[in-house]
N, C-alpha and C positions, 0 to 999 in steps of 0.2 A: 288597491285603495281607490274608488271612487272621488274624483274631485269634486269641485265646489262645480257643481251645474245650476247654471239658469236654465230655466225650461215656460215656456208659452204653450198653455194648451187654449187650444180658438175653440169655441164655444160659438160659432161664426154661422150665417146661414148663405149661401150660397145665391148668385144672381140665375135661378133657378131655369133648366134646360138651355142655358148659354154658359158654354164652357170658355169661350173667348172673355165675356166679361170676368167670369168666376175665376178664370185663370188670373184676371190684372185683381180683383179683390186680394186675392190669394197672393199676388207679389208685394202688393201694399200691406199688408199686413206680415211678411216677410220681412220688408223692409222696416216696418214700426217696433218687433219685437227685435229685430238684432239691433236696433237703437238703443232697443231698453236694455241690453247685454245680454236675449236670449243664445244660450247657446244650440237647443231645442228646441223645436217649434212643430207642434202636433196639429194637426187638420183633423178634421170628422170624416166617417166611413161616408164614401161615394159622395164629396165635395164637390168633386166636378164630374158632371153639368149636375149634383142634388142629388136624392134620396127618391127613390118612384114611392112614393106615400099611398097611391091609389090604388096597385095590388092587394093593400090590405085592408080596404072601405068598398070595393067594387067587383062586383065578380069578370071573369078575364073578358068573358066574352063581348063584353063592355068598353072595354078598355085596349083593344089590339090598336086604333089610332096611336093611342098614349105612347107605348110601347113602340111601335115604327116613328115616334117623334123622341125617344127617350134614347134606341139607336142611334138615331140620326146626332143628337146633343154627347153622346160620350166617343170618347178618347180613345189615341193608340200611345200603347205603354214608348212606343218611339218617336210618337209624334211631335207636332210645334208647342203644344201645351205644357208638357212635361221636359221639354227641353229647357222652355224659360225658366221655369222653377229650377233645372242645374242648374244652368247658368246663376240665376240668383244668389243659389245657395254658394257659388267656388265666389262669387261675389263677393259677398257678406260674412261668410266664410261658417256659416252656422250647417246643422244638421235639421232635416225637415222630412216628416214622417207623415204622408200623401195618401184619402183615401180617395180614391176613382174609378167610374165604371171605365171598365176596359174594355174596347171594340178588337175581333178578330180580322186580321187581314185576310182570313181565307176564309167567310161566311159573312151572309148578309146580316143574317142575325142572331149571330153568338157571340154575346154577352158575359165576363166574369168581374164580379165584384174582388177590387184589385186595393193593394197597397202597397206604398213605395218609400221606401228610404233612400236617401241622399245626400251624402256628405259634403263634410267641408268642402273638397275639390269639385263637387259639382258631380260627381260621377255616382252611379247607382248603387248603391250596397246589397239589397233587399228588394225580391219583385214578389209579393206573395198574393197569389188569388184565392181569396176563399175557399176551402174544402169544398165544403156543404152548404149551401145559401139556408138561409131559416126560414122554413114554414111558409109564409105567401111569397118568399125572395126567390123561390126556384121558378114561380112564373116567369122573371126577369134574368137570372143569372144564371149560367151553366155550372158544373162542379167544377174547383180547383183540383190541386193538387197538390201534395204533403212538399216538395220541392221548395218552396220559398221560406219554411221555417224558418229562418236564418235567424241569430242575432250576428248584429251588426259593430264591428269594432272601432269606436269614433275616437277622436283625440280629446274632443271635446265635452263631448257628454258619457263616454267610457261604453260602456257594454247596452246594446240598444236594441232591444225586438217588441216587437206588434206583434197580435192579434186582433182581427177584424168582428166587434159586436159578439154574435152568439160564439165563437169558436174561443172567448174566454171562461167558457162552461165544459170546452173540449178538454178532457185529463190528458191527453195523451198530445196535443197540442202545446200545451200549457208544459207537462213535461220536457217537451223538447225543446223550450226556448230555456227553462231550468235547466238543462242537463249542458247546456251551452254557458253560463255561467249570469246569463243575463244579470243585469243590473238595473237598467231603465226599462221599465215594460209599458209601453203604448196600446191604452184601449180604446180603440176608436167607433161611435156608436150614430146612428140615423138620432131626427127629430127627435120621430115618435116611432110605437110602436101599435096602431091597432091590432087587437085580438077577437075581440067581440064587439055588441054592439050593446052600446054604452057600459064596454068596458072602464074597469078602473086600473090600469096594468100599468104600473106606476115604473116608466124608466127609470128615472133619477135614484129610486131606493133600491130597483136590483142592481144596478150598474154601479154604485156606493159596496154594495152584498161582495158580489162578485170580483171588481177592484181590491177590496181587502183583504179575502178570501187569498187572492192572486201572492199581493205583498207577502202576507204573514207566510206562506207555503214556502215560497220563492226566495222570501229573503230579498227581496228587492223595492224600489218605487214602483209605484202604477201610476202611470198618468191618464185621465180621461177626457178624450177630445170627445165633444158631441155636440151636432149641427142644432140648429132653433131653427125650428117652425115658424118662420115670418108671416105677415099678413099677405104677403103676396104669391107664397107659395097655397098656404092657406084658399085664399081665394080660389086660386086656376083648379084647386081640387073638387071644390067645391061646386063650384061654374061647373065643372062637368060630371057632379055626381051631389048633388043638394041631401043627402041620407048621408055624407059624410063629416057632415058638422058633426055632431056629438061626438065620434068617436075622434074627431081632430081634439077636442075641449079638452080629455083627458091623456095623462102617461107623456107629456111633450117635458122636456129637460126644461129649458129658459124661456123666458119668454118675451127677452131681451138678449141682444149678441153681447159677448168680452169675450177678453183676453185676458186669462187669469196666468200671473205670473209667480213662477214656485219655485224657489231656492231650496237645495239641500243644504 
């Protein structure tokens, strides 16, 4: 039996390619939802240091600056960023479901779009890095691998597994956090998505699709974290590629940050 969960999904946008700031945003807001008695507290895919938005408005060979500054801004799944969030979490004593570029220690520049769970105690339950990046995301991320499927067994919020954006369209993914018994299912998703140019690829409606899709199947909750497109992410995109206004204008989640708070 499933208990009475409070759950925080942040709807949050990141202090963009500073992962030292984004990491104290992200403790403060750690700290505001276990106030409100979250027991769960869901982040957006690659929160820290943000989402590289400009792979998918500019072509690569434009953008390799970007990208050795988008290395340089992301994390080690070991490092001091992700240790204060334990810490936080055996704190507060809530469960916190993290999405983040991952830095490798053994290459200057390999990259996996990563996500992390961490329990009441502080300690790691769940390290999963995306399979297969989506479409413009393999400019940026290397492939994962099927090893982190995990759902995660909390005191708190009961049975807990992620998937990261597109790999909630993966059957066989999606099976494997089902066959584990999940309960809590975290979907965590970028800004935006451009596709084309002055496309209309409406996140908020497939990400609504696919989250339900997920529950009805699963027999479980979905919860959906998804980062906002601020104006100052906005901006730095833009500064360095003026042809990606329109396609920023459309398919963005909010357009404003919260914290939406959801009782079973």
């Amino acid at each position: 039996m499933l208990p009475i969960v409070k759950i925080a999904a942040c709807h949050v946008s990141p202090i963009f390619l500073n992962a030292e700031k984004t990491t104290e945003r992200a403790l403060r807001l750690i700290d505001e939802a276990a106030s409100n008695g979250a027991h769960l507290i869901a982040f957006p895919e690659s929160y820290i240091p943000g989402f590289p938005i400009w792979a998918g408005t500019g072509a690569s060979v434009d953008n390799s600056g970007l990208f050795a500054r988008f290395v340089e801004a992301s994390i080690y799944a070991d490092g001091p960023e992700i240790a204060q969030i334990q810490s936080r979490c055996a704190e507060r004593k809530v469960v916190v479901s993290l999405g983040f570029s991952e830095r490798s220690r053994h290459s200057v520049g390999c990259l996996w779009n990563s996500n992390i769970v961490i329990g009441e105690n502080g300690k790691v339950l769940a390290h999963h890095r995306k399979m297969c990046p989506t479409y413009w995301e393999k400019l940026i991320w290397s492939n994962g691998y099927g090893y982190g499927l995990q759902v995660c067994h909390t005191a708190s919020a009961g049975k807990v597994g992620t998937l990261i954006c597109g790999k909630n369209t993966n059957l066989l993914a999606r099976h494997a956090m089902m066959a584990q018994g999940e309960q809590v299912h975290v979907a965590c998703f970028p800004p935006a998505w451009p596709t084309k140019r002055r496309g209309r690829y409406q996140n908020r409606t497939a990400d609504a699709v696919r989250s339900a899709a997920h529950s009805f199947e699963a027999k479980c909750f979905t919860v959906v974290s998804a980062a906002v497109l601020d104006e100052e992410t906005k901006k730095f995109t833009v500064d360095h590629d003026p042809a990606a206004t329109e396609e920023l204008d459309y398919g963005t989640h909010s357009p404003h940050s919260s914290v939406h708070y959801l009782r079973r």
